[in-house]
Structure formats: structure tokens, C-alpha cells
CHARMM-style PDB file with segment names, atoms N, HN, CA, C and O in Angstrom:
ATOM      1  N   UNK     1       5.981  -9.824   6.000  1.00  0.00      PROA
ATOM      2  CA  UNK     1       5.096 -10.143   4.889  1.00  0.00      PROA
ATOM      3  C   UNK     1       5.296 -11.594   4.482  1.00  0.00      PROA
ATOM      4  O   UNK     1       6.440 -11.988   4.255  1.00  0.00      PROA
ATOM      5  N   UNK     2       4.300 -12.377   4.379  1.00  0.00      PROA
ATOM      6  HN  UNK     2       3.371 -12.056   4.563  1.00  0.00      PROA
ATOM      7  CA  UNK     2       4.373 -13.735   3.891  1.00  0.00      PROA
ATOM      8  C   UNK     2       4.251 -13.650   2.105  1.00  0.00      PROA
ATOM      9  O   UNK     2       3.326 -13.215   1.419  1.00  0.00      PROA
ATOM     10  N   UNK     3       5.724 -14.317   1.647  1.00  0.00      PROA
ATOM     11  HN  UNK     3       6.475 -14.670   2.205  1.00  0.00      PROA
ATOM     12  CA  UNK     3       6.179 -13.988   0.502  1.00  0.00      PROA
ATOM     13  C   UNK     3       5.570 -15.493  -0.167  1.00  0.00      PROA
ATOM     14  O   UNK     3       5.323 -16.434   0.588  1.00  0.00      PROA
ATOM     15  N   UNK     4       5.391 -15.582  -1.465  1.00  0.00      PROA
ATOM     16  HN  UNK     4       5.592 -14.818  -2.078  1.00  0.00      PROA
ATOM     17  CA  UNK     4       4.976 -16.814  -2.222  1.00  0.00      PROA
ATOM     18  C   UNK     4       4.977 -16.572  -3.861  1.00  0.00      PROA
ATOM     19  O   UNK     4       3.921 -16.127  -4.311  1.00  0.00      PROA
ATOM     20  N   UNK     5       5.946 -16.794  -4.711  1.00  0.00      PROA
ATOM     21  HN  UNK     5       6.804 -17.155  -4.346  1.00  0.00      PROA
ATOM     22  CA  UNK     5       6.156 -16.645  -5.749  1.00  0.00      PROA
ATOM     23  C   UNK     5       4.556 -16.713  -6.575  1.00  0.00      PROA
ATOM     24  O   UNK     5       3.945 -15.727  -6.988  1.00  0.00      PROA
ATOM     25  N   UNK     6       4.048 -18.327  -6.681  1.00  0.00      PROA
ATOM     26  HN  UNK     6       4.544 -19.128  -6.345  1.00  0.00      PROA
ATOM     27  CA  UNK     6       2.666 -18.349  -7.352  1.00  0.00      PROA
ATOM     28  C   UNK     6       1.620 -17.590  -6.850  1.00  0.00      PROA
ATOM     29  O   UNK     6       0.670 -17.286  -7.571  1.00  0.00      PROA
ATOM     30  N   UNK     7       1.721 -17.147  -5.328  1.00  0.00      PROA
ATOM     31  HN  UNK     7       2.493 -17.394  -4.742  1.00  0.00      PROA
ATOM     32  CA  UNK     7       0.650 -16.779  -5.148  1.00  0.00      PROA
ATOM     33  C   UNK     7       0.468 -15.160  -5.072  1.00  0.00      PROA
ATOM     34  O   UNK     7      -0.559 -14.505  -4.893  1.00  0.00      PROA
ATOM     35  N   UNK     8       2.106 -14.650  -5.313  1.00  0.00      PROA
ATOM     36  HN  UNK     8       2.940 -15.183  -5.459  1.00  0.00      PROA
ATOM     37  CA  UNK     8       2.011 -13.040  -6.080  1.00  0.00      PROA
ATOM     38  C   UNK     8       1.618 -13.260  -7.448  1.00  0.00      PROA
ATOM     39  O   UNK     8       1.171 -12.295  -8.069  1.00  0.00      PROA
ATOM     40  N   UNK     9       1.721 -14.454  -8.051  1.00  0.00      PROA
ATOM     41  HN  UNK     9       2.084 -15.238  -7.547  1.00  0.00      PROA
ATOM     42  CA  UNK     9       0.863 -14.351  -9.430  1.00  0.00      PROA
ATOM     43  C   UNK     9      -0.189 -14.357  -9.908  1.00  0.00      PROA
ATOM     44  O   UNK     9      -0.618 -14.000 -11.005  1.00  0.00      PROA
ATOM     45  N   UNK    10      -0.947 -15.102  -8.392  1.00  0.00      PROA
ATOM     46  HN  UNK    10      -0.598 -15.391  -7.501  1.00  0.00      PROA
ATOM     47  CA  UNK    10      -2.583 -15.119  -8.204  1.00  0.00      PROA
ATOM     48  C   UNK    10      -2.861 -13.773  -8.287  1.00  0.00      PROA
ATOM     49  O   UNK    10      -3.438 -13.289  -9.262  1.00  0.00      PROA
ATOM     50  N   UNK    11      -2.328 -12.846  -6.909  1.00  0.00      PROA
ATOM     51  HN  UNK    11      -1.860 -13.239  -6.118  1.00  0.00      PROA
ATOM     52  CA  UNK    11      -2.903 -11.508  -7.093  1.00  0.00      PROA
ATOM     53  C   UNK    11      -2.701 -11.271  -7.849  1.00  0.00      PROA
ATOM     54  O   UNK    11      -3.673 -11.713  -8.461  1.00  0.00      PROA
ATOM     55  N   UNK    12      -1.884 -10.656  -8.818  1.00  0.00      PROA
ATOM     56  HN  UNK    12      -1.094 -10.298  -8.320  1.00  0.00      PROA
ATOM     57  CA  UNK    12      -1.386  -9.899  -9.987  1.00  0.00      PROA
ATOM     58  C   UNK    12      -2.434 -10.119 -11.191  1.00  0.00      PROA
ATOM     59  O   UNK    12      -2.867  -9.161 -11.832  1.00  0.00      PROA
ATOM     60  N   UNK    13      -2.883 -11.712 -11.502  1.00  0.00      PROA
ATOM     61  HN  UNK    13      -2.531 -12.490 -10.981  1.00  0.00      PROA
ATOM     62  CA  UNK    13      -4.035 -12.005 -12.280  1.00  0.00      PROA
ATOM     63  C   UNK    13      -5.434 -11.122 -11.771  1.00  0.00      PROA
ATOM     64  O   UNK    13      -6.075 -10.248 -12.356  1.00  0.00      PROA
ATOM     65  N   UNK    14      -5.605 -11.737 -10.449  1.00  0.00      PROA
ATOM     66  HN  UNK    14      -5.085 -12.447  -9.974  1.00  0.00      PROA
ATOM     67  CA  UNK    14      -7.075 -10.952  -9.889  1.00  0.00      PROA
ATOM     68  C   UNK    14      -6.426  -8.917  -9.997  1.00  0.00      PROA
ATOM     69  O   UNK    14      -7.227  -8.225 -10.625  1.00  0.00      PROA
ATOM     70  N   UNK    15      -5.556  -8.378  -9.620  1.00  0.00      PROA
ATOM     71  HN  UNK    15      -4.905  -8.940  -9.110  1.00  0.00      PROA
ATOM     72  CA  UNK    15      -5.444  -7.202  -9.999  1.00  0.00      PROA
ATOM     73  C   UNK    15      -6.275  -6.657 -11.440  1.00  0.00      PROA
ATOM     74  O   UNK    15      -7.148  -5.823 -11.678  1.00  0.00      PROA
ATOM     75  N   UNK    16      -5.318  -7.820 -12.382  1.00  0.00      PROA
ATOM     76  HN  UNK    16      -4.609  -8.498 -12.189  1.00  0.00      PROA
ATOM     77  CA  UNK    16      -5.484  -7.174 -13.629  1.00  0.00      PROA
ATOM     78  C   UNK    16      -6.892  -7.591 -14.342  1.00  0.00      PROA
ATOM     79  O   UNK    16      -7.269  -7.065 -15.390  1.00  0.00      PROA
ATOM     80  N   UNK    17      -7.661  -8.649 -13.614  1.00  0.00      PROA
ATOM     81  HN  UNK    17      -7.356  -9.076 -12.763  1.00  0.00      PROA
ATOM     82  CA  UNK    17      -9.253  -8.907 -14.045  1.00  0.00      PROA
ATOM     83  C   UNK    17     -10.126  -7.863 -13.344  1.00  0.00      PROA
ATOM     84  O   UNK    17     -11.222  -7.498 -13.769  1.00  0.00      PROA
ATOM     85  N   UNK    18      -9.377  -7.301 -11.932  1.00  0.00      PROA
ATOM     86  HN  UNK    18      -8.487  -7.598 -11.587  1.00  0.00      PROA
ATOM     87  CA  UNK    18     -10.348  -6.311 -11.565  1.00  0.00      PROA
ATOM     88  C   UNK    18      -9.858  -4.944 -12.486  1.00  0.00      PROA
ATOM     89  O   UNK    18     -10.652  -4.003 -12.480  1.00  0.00      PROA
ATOM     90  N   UNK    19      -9.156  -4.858 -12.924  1.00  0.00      PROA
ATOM     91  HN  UNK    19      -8.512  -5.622 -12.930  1.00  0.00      PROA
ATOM     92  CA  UNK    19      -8.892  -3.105 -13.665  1.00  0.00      PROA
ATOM     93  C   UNK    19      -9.392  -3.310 -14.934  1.00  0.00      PROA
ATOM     94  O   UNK    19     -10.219  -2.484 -15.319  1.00  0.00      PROA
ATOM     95  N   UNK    20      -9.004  -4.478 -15.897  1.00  0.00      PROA
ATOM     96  HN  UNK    20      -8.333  -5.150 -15.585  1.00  0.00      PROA
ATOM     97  CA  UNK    20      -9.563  -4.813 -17.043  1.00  0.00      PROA
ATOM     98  C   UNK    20     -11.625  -4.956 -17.002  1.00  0.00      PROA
ATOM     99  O   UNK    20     -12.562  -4.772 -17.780  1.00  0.00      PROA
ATOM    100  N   UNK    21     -11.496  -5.214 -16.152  1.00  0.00      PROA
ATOM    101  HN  UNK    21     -10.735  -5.363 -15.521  1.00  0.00      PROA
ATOM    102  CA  UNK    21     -13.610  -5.455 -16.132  1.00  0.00      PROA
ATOM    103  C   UNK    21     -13.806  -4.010 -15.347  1.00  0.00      PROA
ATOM    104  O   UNK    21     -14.951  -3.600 -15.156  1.00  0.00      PROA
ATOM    105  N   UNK    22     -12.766  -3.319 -14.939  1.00  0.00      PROA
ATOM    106  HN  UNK    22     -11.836  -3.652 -15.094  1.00  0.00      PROA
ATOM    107  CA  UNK    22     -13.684  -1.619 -14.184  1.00  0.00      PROA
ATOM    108  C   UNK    22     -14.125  -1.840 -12.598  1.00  0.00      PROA
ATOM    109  O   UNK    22     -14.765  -1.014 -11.947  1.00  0.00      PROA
ATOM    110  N   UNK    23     -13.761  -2.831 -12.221  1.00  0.00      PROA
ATOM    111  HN  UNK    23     -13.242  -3.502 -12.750  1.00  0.00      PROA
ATOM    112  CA  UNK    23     -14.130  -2.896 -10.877  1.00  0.00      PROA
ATOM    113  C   UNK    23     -13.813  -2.742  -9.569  1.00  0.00      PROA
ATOM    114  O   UNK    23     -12.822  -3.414  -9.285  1.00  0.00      PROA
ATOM    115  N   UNK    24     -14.304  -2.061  -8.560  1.00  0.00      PROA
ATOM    116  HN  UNK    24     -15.109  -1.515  -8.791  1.00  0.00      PROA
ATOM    117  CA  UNK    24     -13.476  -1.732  -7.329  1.00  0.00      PROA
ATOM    118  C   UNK    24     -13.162  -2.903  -6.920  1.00  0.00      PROA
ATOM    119  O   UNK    24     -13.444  -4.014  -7.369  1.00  0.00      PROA
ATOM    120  N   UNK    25     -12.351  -2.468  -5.735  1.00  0.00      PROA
ATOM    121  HN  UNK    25     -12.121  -1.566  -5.370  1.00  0.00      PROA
ATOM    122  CA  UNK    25     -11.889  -3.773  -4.571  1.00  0.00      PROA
ATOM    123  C   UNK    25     -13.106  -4.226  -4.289  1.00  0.00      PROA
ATOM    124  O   UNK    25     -13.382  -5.223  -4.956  1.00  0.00      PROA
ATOM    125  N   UNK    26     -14.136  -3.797  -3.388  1.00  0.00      PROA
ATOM    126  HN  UNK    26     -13.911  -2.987  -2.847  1.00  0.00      PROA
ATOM    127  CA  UNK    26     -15.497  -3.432  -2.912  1.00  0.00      PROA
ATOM    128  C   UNK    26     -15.996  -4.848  -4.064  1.00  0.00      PROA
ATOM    129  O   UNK    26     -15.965  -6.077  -4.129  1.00  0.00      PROA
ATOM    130  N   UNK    27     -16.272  -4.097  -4.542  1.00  0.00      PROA
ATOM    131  HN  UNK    27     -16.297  -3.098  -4.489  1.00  0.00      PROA
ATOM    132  CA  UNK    27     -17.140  -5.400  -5.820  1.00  0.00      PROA
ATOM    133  C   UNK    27     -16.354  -6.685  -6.234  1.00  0.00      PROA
ATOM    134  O   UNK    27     -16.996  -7.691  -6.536  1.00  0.00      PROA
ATOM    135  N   UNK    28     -14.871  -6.691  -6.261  1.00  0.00      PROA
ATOM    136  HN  UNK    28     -14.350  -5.873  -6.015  1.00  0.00      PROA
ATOM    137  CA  UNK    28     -14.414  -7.598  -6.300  1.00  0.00      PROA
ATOM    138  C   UNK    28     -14.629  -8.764  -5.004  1.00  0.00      PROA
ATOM    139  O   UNK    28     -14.792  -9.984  -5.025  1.00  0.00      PROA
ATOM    140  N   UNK    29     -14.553  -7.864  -4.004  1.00  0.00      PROA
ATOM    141  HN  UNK    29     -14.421  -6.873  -3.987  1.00  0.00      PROA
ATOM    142  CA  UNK    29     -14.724  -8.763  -2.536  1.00  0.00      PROA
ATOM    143  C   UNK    29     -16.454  -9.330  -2.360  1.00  0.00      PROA
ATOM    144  O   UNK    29     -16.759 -10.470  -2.010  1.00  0.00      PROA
ATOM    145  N   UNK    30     -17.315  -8.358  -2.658  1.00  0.00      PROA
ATOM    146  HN  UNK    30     -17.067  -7.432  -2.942  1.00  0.00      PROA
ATOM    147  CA  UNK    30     -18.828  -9.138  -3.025  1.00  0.00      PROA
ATOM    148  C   UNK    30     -18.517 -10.382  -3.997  1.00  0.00      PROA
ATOM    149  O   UNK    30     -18.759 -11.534  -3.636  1.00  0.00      PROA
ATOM    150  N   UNK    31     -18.019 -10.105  -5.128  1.00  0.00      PROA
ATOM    151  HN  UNK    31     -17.822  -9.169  -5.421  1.00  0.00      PROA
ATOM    152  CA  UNK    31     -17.959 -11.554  -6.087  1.00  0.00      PROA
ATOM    153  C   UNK    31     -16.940 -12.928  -5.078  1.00  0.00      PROA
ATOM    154  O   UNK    31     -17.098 -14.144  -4.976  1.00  0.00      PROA
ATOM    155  N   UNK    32     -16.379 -12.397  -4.755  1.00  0.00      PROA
ATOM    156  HN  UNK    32     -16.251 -11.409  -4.837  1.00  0.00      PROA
ATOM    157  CA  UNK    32     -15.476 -13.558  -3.721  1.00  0.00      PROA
ATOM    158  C   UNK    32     -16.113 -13.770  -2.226  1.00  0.00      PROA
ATOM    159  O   UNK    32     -15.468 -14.264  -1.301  1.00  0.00      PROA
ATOM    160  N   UNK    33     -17.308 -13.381  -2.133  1.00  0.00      PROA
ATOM    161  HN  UNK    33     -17.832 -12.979  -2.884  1.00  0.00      PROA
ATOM    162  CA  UNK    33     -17.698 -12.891  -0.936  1.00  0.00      PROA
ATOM    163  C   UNK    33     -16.547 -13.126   0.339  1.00  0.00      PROA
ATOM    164  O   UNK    33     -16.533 -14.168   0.993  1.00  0.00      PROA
ATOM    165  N   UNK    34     -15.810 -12.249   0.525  1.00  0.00      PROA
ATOM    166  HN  UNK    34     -15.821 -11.402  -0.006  1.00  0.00      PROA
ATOM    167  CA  UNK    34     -14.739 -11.479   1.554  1.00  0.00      PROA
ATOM    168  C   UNK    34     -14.872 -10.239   1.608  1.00  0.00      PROA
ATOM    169  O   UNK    34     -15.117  -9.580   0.597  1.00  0.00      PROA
ATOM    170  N   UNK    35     -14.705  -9.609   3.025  1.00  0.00      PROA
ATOM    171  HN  UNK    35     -14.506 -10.144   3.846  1.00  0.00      PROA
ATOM    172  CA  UNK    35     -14.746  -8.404   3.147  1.00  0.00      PROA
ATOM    173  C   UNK    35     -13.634  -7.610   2.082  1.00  0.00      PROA
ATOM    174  O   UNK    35     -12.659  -8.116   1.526  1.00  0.00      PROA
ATOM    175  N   UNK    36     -14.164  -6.092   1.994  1.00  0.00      PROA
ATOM    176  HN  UNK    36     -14.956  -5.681   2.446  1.00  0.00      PROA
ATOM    177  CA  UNK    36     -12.988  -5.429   1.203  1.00  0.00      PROA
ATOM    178  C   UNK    36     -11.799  -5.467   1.836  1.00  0.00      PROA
ATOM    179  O   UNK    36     -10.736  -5.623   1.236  1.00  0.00      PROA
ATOM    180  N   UNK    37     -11.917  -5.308   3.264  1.00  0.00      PROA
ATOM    181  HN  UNK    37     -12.781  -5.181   3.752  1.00  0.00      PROA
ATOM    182  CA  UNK    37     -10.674  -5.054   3.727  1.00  0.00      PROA
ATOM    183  C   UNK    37      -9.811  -6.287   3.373  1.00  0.00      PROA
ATOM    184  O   UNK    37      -8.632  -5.981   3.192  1.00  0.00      PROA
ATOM    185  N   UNK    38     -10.015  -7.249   3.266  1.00  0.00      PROA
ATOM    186  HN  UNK    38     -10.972  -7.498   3.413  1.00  0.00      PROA
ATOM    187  CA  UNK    38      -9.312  -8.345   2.642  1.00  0.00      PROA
ATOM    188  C   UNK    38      -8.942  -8.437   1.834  1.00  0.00      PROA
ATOM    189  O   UNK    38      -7.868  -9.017   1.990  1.00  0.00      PROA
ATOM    190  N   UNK    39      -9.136  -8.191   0.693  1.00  0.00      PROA
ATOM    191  HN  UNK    39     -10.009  -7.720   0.566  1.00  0.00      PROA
ATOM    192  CA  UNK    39      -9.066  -7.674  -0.427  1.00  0.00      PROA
ATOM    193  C   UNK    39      -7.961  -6.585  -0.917  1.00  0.00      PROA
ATOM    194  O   UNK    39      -7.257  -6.391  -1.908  1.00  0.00      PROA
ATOM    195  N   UNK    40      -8.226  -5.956   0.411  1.00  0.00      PROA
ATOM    196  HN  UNK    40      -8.797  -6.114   1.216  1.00  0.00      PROA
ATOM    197  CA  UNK    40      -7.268  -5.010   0.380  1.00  0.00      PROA
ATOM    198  C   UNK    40      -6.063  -5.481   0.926  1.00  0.00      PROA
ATOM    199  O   UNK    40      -5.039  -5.282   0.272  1.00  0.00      PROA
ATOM    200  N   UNK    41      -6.004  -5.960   1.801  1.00  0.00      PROA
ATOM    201  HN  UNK    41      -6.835  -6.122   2.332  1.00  0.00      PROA
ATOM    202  CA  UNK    41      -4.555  -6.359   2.602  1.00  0.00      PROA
ATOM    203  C   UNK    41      -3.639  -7.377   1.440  1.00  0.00      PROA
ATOM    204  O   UNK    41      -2.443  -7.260   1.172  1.00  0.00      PROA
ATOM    205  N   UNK    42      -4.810  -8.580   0.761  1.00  0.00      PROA
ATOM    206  HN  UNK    42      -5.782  -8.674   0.978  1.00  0.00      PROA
ATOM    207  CA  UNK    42      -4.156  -8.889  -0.671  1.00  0.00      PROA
ATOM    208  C   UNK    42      -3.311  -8.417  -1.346  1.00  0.00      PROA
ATOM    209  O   UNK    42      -2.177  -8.868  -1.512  1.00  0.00      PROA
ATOM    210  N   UNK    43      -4.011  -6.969  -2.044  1.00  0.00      PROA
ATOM    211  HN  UNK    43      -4.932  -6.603  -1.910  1.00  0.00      PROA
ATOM    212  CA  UNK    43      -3.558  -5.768  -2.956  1.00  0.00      PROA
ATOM    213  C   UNK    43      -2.211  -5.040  -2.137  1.00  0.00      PROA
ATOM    214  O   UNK    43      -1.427  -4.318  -2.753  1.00  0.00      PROA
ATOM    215  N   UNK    44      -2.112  -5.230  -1.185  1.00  0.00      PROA
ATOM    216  HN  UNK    44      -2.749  -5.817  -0.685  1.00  0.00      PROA
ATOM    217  CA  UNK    44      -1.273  -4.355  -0.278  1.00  0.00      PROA
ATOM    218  C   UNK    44      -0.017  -5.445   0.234  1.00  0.00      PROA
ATOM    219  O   UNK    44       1.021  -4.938   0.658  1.00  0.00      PROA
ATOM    220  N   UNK    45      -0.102  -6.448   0.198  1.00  0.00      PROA
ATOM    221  HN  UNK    45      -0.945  -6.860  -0.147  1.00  0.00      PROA
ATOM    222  CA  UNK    45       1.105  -7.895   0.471  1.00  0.00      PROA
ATOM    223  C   UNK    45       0.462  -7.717   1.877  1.00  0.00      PROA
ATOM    224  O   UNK    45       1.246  -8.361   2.573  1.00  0.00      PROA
ATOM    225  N   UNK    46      -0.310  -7.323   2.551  1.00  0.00      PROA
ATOM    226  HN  UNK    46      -0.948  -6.800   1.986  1.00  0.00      PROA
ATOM    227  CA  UNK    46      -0.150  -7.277   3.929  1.00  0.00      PROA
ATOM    228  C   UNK    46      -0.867  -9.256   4.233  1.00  0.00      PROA
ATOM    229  O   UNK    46      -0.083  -9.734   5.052  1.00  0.00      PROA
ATOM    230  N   UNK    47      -1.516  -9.907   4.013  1.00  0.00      PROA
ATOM    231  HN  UNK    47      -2.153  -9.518   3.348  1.00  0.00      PROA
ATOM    232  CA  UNK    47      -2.272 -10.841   3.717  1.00  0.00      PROA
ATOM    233  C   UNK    47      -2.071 -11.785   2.513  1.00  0.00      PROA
ATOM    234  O   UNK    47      -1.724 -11.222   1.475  1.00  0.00      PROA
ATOM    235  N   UNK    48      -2.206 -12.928   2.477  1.00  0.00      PROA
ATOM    236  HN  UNK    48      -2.488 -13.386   3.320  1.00  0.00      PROA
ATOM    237  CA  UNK    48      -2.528 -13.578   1.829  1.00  0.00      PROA
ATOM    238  C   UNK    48      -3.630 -14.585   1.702  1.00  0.00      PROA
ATOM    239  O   UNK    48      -4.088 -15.118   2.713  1.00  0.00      PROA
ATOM    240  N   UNK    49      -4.136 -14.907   0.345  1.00  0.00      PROA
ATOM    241  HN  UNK    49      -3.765 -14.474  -0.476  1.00  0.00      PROA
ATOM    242  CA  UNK    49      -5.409 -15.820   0.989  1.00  0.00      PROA
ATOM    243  C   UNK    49      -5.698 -16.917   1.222  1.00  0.00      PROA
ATOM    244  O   UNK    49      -5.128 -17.650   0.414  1.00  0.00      PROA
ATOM    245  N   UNK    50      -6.440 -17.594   2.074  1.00  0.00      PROA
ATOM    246  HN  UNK    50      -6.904 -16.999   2.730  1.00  0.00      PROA
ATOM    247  CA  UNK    50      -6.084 -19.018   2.469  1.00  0.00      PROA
ATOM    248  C   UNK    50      -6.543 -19.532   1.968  1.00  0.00      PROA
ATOM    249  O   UNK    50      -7.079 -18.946   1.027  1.00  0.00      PROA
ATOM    250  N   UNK    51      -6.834 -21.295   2.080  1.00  0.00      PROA
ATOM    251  HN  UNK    51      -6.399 -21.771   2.844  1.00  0.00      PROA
ATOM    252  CA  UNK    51      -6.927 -21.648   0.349  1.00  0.00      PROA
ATOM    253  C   UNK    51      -8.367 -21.612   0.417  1.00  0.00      PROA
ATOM    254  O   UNK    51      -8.804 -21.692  -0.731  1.00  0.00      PROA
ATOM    255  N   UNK    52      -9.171 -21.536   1.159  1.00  0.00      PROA
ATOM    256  HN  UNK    52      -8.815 -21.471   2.092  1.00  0.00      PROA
ATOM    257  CA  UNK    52     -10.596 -21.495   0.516  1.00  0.00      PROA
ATOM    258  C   UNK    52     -10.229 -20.383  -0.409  1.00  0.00      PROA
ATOM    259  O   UNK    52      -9.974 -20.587  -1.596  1.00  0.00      PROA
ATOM    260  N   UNK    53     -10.205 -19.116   0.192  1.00  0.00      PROA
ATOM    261  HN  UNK    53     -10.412 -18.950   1.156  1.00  0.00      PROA
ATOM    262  CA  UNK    53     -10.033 -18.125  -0.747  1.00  0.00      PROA
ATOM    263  C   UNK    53      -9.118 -18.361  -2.165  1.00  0.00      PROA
ATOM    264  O   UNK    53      -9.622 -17.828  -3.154  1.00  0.00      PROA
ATOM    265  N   UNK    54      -8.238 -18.861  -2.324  1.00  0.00      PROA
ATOM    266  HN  UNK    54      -7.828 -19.294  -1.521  1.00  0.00      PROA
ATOM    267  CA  UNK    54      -7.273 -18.792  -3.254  1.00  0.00      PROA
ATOM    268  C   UNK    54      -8.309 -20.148  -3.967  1.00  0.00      PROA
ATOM    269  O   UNK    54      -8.182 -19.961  -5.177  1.00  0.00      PROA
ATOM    270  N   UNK    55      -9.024 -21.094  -3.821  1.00  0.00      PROA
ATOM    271  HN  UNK    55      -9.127 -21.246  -2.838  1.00  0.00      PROA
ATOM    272  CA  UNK    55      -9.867 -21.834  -4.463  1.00  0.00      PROA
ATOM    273  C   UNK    55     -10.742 -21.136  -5.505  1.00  0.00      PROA
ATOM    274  O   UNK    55     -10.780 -21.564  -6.659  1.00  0.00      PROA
ATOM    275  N   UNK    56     -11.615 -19.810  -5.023  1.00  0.00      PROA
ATOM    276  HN  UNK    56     -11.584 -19.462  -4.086  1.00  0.00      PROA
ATOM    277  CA  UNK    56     -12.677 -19.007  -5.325  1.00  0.00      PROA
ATOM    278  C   UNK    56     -11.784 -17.931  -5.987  1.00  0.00      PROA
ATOM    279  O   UNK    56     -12.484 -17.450  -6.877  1.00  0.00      PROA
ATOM    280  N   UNK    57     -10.972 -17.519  -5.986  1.00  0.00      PROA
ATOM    281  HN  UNK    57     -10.403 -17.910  -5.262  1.00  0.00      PROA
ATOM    282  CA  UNK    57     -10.342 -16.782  -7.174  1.00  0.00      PROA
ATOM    283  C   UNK    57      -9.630 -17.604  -8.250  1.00  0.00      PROA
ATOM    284  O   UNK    57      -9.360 -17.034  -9.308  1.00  0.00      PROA
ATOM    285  N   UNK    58      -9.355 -18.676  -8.111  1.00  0.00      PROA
ATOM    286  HN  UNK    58      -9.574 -19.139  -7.252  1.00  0.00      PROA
ATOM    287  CA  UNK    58      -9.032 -19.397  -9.284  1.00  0.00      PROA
ATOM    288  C   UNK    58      -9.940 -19.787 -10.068  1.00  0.00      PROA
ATOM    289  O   UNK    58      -9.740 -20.012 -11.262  1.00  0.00      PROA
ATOM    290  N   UNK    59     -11.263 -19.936  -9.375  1.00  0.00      PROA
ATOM    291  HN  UNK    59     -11.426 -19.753  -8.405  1.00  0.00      PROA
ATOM    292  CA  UNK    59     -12.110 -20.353  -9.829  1.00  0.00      PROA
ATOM    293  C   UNK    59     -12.923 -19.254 -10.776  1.00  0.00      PROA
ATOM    294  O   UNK    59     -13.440 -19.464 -11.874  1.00  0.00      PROA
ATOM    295  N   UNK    60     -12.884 -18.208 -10.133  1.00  0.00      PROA
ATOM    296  HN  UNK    60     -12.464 -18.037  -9.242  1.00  0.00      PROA
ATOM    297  CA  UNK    60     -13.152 -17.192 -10.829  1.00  0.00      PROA
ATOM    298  C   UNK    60     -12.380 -16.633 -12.165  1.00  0.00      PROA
ATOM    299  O   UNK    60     -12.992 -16.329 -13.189  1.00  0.00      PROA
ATOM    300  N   UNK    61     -11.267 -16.558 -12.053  1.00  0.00      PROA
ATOM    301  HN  UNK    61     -10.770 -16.806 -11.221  1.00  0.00      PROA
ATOM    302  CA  UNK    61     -10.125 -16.568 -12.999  1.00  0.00      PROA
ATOM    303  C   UNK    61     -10.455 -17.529 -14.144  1.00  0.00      PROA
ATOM    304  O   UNK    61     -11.025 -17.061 -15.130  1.00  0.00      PROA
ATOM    305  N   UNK    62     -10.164 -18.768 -14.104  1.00  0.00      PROA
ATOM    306  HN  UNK    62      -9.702 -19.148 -13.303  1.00  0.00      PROA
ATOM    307  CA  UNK    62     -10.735 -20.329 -14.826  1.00  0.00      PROA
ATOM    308  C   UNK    62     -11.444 -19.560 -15.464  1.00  0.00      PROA
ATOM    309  O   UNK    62     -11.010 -18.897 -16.407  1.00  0.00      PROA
ATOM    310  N   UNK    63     -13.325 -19.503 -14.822  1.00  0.00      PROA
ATOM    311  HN  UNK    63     -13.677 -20.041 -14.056  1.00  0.00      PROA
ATOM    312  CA  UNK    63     -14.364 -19.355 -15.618  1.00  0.00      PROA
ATOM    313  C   UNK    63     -14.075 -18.065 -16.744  1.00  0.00      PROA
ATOM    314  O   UNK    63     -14.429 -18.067 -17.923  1.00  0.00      PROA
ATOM    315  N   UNK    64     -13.429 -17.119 -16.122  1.00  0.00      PROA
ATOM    316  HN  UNK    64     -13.141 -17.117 -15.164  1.00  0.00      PROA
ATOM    317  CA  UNK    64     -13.174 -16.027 -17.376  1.00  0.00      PROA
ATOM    318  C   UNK    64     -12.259 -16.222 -18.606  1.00  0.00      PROA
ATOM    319  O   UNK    64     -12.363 -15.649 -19.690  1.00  0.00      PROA
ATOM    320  N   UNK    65     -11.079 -17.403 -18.123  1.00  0.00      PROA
ATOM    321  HN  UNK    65     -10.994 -17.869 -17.242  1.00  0.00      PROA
ATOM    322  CA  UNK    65     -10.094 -17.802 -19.113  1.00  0.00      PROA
ATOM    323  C   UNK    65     -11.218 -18.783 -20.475  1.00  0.00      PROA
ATOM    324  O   UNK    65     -10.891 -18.779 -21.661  1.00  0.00      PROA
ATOM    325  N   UNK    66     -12.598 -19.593 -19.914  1.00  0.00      PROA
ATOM    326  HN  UNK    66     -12.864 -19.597 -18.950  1.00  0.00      PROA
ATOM    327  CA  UNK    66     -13.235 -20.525 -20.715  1.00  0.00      PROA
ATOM    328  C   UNK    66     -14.158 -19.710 -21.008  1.00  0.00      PROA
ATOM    329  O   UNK    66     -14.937 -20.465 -21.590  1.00  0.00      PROA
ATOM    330  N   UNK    67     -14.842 -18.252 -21.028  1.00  0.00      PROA
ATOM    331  HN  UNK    67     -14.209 -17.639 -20.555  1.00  0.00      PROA
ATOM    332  CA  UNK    67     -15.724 -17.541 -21.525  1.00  0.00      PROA
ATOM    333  C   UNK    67     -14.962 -16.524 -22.769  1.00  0.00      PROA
ATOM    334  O   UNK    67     -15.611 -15.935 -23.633  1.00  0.00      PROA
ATOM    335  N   UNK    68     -13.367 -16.470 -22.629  1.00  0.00      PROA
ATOM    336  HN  UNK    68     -12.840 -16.948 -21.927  1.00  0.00      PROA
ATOM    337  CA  UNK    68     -12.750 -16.041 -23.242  1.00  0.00      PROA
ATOM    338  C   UNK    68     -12.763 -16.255 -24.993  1.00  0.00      PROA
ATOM    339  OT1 UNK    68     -11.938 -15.668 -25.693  1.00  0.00      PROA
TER     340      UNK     68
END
């Protein structure tokens, strides 16, 4: 498993924006457009995301921290 202190904190944020808003993996991976299974391997340590990806969830994250 590729281990990364900040970037178990990335997931852990996107975890808790997808349970707090009600949303599957599935719908989370449409908003990031990535497959679920990606998504899943995330949720699972099997994967981590590369930085496009880790760009587009921060980014996503951000916009909810300034709508807050």
C-alpha cells in the first residue's frame, strides 16, 4: 500500500463530504469524473490519486469550505 500522511487526510475529508452530503462512491466518482472503481480503491488504501485527481478533489473540497 502506498502510505502518505496528507494524502490519508485528503481521503478522510472526501469520505466525510461524501457521508455528510448522502452520497455514494458512484456519484462521488461522476462529480470527479473517475470511475467508481477508483474511488473505491481510494476508500480501500488500495490506490491513491494522482495529482490530477488529488487537484479536482481539493478543488472540490475548497469550493464547499467557501460556500460554507
Amino acid at each position: 500500500m502506498l502510505y502518505n500522511a496528507n494524502m490519508d487526510d485528503l481521503i478522510k475529508k472526501l469520505e466525510i463530504y461524501r457521508l455528510e452530503n448522502r452520497i455514494g462512491q458512484k456519484q462521488l466518482a461522476d462529480k470527479l469524473n473517475v470511475h467508481f472503481s477508483t474511488v473505491n480503491r481510494w476508500f480501500n488504501g488500495k490506490t491513491i490519486p494522482n495529482k490530477i485527481q488529488q487537484y479536482h478533489i481539493k478543488k472540490l473540497l475548497d469550493t464547499l469550505d467557501k460556500t460554507s
